[in-house]
N, C-alpha and C positions, 0 to 999 in steps of 0.2 A: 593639715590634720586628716584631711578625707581623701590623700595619695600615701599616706601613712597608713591607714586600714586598708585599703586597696593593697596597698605591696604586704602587709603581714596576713591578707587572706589569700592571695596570691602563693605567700611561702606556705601557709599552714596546705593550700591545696597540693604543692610539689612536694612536701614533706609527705603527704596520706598516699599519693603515688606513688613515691618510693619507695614507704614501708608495706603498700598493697605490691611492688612489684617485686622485695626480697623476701616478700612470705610467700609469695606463687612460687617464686625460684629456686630456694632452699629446701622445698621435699626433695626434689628428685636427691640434692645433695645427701637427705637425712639418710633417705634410702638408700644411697650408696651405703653409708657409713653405716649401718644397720645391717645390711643384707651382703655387704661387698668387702670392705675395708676390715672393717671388724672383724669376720670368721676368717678372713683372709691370712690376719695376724694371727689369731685363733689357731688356727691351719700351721704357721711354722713351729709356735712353740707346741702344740700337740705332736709334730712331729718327732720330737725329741722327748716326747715320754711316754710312760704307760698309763695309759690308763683301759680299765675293761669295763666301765659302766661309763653313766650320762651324768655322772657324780666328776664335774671339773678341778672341784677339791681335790679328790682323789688320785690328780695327776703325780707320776714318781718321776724324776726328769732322769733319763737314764743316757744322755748325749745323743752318738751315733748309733746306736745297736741297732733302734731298727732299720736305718739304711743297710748294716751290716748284716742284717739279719734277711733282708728281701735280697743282698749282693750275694745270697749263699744259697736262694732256695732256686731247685732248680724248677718248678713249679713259676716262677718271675719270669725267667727264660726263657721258659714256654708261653708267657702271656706275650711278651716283647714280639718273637717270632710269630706269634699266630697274628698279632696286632700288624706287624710290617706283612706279611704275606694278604689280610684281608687290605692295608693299603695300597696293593697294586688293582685295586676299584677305582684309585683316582685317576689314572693314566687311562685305562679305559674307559671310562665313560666321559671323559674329557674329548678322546678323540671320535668313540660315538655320537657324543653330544654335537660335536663340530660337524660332522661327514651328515649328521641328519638336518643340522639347522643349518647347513648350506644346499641340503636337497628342498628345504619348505623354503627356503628364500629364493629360490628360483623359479614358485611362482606353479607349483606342479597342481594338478589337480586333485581338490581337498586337501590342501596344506593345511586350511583352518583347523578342520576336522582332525589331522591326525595331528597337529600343533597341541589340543586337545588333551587327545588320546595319550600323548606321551607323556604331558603335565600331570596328569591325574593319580597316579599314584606317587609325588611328588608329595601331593597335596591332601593323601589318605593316610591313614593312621599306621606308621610303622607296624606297631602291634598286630593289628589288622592283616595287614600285610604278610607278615612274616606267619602269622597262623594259614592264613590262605597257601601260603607256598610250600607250608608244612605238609602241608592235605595233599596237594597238586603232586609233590615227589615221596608219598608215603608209597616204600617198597612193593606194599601189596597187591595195595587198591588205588594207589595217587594215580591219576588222570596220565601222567608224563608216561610213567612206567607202561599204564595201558596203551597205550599209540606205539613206544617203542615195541612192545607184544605183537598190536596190530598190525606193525611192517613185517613181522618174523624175527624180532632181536630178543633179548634176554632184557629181565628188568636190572634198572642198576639202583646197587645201594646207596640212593645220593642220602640218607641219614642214620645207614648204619657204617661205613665206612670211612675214616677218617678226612682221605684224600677226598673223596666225592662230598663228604660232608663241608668241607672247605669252599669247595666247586660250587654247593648247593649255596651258600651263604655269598661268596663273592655273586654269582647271578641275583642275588636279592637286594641284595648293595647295590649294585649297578642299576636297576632296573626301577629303583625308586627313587635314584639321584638323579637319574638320565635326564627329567625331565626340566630341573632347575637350569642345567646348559644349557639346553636347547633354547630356552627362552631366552636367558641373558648373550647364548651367541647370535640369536636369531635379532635381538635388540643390535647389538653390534655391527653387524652386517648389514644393517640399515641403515646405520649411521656413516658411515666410510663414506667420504666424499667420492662423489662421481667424477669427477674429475680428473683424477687419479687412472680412473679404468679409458676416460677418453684420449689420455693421453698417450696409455700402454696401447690403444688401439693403433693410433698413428705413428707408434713405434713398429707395429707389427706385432705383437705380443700374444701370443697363444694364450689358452686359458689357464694352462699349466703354468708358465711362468707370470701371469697377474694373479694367482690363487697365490703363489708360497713368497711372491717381491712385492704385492699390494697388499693383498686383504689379510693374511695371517700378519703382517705387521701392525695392520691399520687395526684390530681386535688386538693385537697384544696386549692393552691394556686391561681387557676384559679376561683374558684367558691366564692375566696373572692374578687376577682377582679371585678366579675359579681354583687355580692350583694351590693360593692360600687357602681358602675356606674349605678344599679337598681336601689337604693334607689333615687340617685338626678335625674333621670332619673322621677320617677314616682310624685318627690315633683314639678318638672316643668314642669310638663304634661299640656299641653293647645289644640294645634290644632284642636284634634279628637271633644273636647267639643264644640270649635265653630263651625266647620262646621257643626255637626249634629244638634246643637240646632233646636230645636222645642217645644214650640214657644221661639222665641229668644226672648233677647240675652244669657239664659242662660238654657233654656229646661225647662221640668216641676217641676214645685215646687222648680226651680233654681239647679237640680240635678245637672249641669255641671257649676258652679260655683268651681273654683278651687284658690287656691292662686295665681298663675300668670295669670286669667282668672280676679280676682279680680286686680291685678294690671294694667293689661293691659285696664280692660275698667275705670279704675279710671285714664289713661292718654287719650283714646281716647275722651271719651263721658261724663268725668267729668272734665275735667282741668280747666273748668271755676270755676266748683262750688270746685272740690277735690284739685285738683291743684299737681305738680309735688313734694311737699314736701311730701306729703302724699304718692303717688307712691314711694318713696326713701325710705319711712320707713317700707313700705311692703316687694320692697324689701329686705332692712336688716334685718328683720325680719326670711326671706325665708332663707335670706347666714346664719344665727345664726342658725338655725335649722338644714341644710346639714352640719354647721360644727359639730355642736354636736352629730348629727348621725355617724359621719364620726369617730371624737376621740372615739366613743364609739365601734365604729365596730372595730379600731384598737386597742382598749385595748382588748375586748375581742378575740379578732384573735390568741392571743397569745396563746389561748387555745386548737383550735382546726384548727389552720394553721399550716400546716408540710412541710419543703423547705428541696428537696431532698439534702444532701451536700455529 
């Protein structure tokens, strides 16, 4: 009788465990399906209707038109373009990122310090950011234009002119990502077995051939890690283009016009006339393209990604 109560307080305590450990575990799940899954579904069938209020009733399911409707404007084409040209930030600062976190891992004097220095506006408010570098290259009086004065040159229109206003945006992109590489290659680079470089020694191996046959393989793993989250990184690029816009809302000749720049004022300042169905198929438009970049960087990875085992 008293190995009878013993084993059913036994079960009654693994049962209050259980149920204490699928009530802790099923938020995050709820908040998936609340915040994720849900608008997500949300998101495709909006996409195939009209609607111009926050009235979901309201939806008129109209198929394709607005795919067909963003596949006709040429205002989309110029988001695309402007979107691929601010992504050539990733290639750069990938190899910035590399060439600086191979000069602090070599140990130079105040590597901490400028390890620092490069994180920090990483870790500062985009917003922030992009208002500072507005000021820094304003035509008239920005800080940049005055020094080019100072040497005897001419001020340049880095925010009234399309091409420089580009120029002006990729250097802000770059210079606020930079700092994320440097740490995760500077982690990398510490981790490479030694080994590797003692044995390229007594091969005879220059520093050239153990930089591009040891260490850029032995980080492959990291620097594909960086070109994924680069790539979606630079296809949702927005902030830098609104703040700086001049004249708004999208800078000169619409240079800061980007795909979620285009999405985003087709919910602000068009929902009467564009309406939320139309935002919905921009976005899947944008998720079809990071995924197709995405399957394609991992099929080629197979190539030239090397996972030490």
């Amino acid at each position: 009788m008293e190995n009878q109560t013993v084993g059913a307080s036994v079960r009654k305590r693994r049962i209050r465990k259980e149920i204490t450990a699928w009530l802790m575990a099923v938020w995050p799940l709820v908040g998936f399906c609340l915040f994720g899954f849900i608008p997500l579904v949300l998101s495709v069938y909006l996409s195939f209707t009209k609607l111009t209020s926050f009235d979901f009733s309201a939806a008129k399911f109209i198929w394709l038109d607005n795919y067909i409707e963003l596949f006709t404007d040429p205002d989309f084409y110029l988001a695309i373009t402007n979107t691929l040209i601010y992504a050539l930030s990733m290639p750069i600062t990938l190899v910035l990122g590399l060439i600086i976190a191979v000069l602090l891992h070599t140990g130079l004097p105040g590597s901490k310090f400028f390890r620092s220095v490069f994180f920090i506006p990483y870790v500062c408010s985009i917003v922030a950011v992009s208002a500072m570098w507005k000021w820094m290259l304003n035509t008239d009086f920005g800080i940049v234009n005055g020094f080019i004065r100072a040497l005897g040159g001419e001020g340049i229109p880095w925010l009234t002119e399309a091409g420089w206003y580009r120029v002006s945006l990729l250097i802000i992109i770059i210079w606020s990502g930079m700092g994320f590489n440097i740490i995760l290659f500077q982690a990398a680079l510490a981790n490479v077995n030694k080994s590797y470089y003692e044995a390229a020694d007594l091969d005879g191996a220059n520093a050239f051939q153990k930089f591009f046959s040891l260490t850029l393989p032995a980080i492959s793993p990291t620097t594909f890690y960086l070109v994924i989250m680069g790539f979606i990184g630079c296809l949702q690029v927005y902030t830098p283009m609104q703040v700086m816009a001049n004249p708004a809302p999208f800078g000169p000749d619409n240079a800061g016009l980007t795909i979620v720049f285009y999405l985003v004022y087709s919910l602000r300042d068009g929902l009467v006339t564009r309406g939320m169905g139309l935002a919905s198929a921009i976005a899947w438009i944008l998720a079809a393209a990071i995924i197709i970049i995405t399957i394609f960087n991992f099929k080629i990875s197979r190539k030239w990604v090397h996972y030490d085992e």
